[in-house]
N, C-alpha and C positions, 0 to 999 in steps of 0.2 A: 623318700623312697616308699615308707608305708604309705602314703596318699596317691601313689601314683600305682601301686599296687590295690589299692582299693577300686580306684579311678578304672584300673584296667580290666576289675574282674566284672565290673557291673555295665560295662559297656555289652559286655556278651547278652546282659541278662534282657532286653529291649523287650522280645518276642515275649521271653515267661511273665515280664512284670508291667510291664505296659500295656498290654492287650490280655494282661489277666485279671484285669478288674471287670469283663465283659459276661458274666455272670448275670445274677438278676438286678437290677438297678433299684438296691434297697436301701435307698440313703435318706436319709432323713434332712430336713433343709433348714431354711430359718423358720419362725413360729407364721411369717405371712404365706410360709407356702407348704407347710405341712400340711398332711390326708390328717383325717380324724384320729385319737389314741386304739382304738377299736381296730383302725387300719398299720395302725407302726409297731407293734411286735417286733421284739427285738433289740430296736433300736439302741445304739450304743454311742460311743464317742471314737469316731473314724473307722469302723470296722463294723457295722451290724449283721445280724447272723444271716449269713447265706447272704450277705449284699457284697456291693462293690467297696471293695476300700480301697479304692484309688480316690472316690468323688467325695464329696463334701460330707461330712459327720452328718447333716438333719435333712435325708431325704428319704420320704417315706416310702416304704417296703411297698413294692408290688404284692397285688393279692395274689394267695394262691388255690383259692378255692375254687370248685368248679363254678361255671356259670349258674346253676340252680341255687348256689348257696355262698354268697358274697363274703369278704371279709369281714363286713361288716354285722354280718350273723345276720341280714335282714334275710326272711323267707323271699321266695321269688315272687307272689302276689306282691308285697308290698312294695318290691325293690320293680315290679315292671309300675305301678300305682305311683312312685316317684319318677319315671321316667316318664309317664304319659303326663304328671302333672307338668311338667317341665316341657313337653310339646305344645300343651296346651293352653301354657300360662306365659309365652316366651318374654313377654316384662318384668317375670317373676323371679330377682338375680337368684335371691335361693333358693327357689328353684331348679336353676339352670345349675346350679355349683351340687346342688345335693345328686341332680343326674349326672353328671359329670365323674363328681369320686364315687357314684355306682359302678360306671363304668370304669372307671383306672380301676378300681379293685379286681374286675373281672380282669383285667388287661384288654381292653378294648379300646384300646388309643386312641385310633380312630376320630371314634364315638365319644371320648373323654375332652380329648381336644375341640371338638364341637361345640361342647354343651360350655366349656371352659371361655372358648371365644365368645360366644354367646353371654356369658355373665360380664367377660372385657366390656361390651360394647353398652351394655346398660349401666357398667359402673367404671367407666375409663381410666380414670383414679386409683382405682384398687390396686394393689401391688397382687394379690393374692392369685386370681385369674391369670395374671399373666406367668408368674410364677410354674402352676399350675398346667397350662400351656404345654410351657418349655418342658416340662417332666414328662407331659403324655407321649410329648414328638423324641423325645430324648429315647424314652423307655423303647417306643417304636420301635426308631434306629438301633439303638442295643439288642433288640429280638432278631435283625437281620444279620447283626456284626457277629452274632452267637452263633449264626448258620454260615457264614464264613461269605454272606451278601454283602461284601465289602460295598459296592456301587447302588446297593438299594437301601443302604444304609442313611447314605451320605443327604439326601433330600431332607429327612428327617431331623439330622444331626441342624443342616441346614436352617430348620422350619424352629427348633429350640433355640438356635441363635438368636431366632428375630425376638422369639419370647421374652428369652433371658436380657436382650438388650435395651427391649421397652421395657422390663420391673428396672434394671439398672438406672433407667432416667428417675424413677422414682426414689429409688433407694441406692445410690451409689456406691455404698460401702457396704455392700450385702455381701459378704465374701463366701459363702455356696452358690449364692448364686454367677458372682465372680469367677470363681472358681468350675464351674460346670461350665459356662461360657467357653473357657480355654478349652475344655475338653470337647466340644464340640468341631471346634480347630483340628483339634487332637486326632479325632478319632476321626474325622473326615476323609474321603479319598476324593484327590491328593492329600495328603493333612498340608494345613499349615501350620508349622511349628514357630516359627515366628511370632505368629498373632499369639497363639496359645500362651507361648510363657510373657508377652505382653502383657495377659490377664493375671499369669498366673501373680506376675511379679507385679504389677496394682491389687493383686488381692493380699499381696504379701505388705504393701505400704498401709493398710489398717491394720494387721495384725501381724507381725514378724514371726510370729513362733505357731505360725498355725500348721498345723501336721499335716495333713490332709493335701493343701497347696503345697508346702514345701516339699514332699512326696513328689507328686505330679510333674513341679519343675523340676527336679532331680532326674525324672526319667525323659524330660523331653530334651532336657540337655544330653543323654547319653544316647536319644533318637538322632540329634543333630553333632554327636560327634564333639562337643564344645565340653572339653576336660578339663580345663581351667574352674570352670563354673559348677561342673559337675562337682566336683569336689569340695568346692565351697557349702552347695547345698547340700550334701551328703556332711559335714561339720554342722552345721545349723541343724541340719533333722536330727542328727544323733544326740545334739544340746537338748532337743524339746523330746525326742523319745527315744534311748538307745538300742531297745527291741521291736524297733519299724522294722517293717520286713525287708522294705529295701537296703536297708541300714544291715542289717545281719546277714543279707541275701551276699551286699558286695562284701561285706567282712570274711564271709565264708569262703568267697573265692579269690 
């Protein structure tokens, strides 16, 4: 009875806790696809400040300075001076990557994702770029999920799919970026919730006790109505953290 009253109060909570991680997308990722230390302020373990704590614990904090003055604290001479060398240099991977998390820092997605494909393509291998990629298109899509552009969101959501599914060939057991994967399902219109906890639940077979995915599957179970499972993950989260918010959120009601 108590499981099925937990079951029942967090089925309501869909709208507050599923689409309440649509905030700034300041998650910090693995070490191949983190921004610079200069750019991650904050960051924490599943929760960093003013980020998403729906998504993966290591993905690095969108900048919030204005365009004249980067997160990175580089003045604007030198931060346009790395952007022209990187037009001018286009063989130059570091280059291409230094203009790139110029730009994510601005948020200029865009423009991030450019310079980001552009280092893919001279270094194909690299996990980092692609990584990198999938955040710029990610971040995108969460800029228009935040103005309530559910449908001009979804292209975006889309374009980190393809990111995140080329680092995956590289690194298969990368569980944020696994984990961001599913969200992209997630967060898509139509969503597919299906595929989502597909990822969610392959990201959960390298690590069982990861907070962050067991979260996420938790609420897309209660997206698609499957109370059996909900429950189960709602046991397993409160094993690995018993003051998760979703964990206290259904306790509460």
């Amino acid at each position: 009875m108590k499981k099925e009253s937990i079951m029942l109060g967090v089925l309501g909570l869909v709208v507050g806790l599923v689409v309440g991680f649509m905030g700034a997308n300041s998650l910090n990722r693995s070490a191949a696809g983190q921004m610079p230390p200069a750019a991650a302020p904050g960051a924490s373990t599943g929760a960093p400040s003013g980020g998403n704590p729906n998504l993966p614990a290591d993905h690095p904090p969108i900048g919030t300075s204005g365009a004249d003055q980067p997160a990175s604290g580089a003045p604007l001479p030198q931060v346009t001076a790395a952007i022209d060398k990187a037009k001018q240099q286009p063989q130059n991977y570091e280059a291409q990557m230094t203009a790139a998390d110029l730009y994510y820092q601005i948020q200029s997605f865009d423009d991030a994702a450019k310079f980001y494909e552009a280092a893919n393509k001279l270094k194909p291998a690299e996990k980092e770029p692609m990584v990198k990629a999938g955040n710029a298109y990610f971040d995108k899509a969460e800029t228009a999920y935040e103005k309530n552009d559910l449908q001009g969101a979804t292209p975006g959501f889309m374009q980190a799919e393809k990111w995140y599914t080329k680092a995956l060939t590289v690194d298969p057991k990368d569980i944020s970026v696994r984990t961001d994967l599913g969200l992209t399902f997630f967060q898509r219109t139509p969503r597919d919730i299906d595929r989502a906890i597909k990822e969610f639940k392959t990201s959960l077979e390298t690590d069982p006790n990861h907070e962050i995915t067991l979260q996420n599957l938790a609420l897309a179970y209660t997206e698609n109505g499957d109370k059996v499972n909900l429950v189960k993950t709602l046991e397993l989260l409160k094993k690995v953290n018993p003051n998760n918010r979703v964990v206290k959120t259904a306790e509460a009601n």
